[in-house]
Structures are given as C-alpha cells and as structure tokens.
C-alpha positions in Angstrom: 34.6 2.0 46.9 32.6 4.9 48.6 34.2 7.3 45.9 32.6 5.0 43.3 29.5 4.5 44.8 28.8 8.0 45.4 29.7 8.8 41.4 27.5 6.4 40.3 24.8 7.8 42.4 25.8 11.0 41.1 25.6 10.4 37.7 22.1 8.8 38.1 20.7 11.2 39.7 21.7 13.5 36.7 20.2 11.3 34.2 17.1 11.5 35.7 17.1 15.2 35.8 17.9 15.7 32.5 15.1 13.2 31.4 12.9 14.6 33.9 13.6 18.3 31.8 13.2 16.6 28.1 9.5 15.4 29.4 8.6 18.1 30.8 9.7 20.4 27.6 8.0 17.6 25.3 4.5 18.6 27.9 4.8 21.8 27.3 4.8 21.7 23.8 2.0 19.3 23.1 -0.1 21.8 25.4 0.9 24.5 23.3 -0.4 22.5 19.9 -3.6 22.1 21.7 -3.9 25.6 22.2 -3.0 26.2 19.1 -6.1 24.0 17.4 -8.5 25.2 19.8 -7.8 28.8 18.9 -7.8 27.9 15.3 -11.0 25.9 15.3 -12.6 29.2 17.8 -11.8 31.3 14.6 
C-alpha cells in the first residue's frame, strides 16, 4: 500500500510540473506577441 501511495504521489507531482512548464512556455510567448505589436506599432 505505501509503494502505491507513494507512486501515485509521484506521478502527481509530475503532472503538475509538466503543466506548471506548458503555462509558463504559453506566458512567455503571449509576452513575446506583445512585444512584438508594440515594436511594430513604435515603427
């Protein structure tokens, strides 16, 4: 029962970090388009 309970916590805590990465990537990006129509609209 421990062996389970420690691979379920495990495999939650991975989910989370990989989620955690795919929001922080999708951040970035949507800063990067912002940049991207400032400079435009600067020029």
């Amino acid at each position: 029962m421990k062996r389970f309970a420690s691979l379920l916590m495990l495999s939650l805590f991975a989910a989370a970090v990989l989620a955690g990465c795919n929001t922080i990537a999708g951040a970035g990006k949507d800063v990067q388009k912002a940049g991207e129509a400032v400079e435009d609209a600067a020029n």
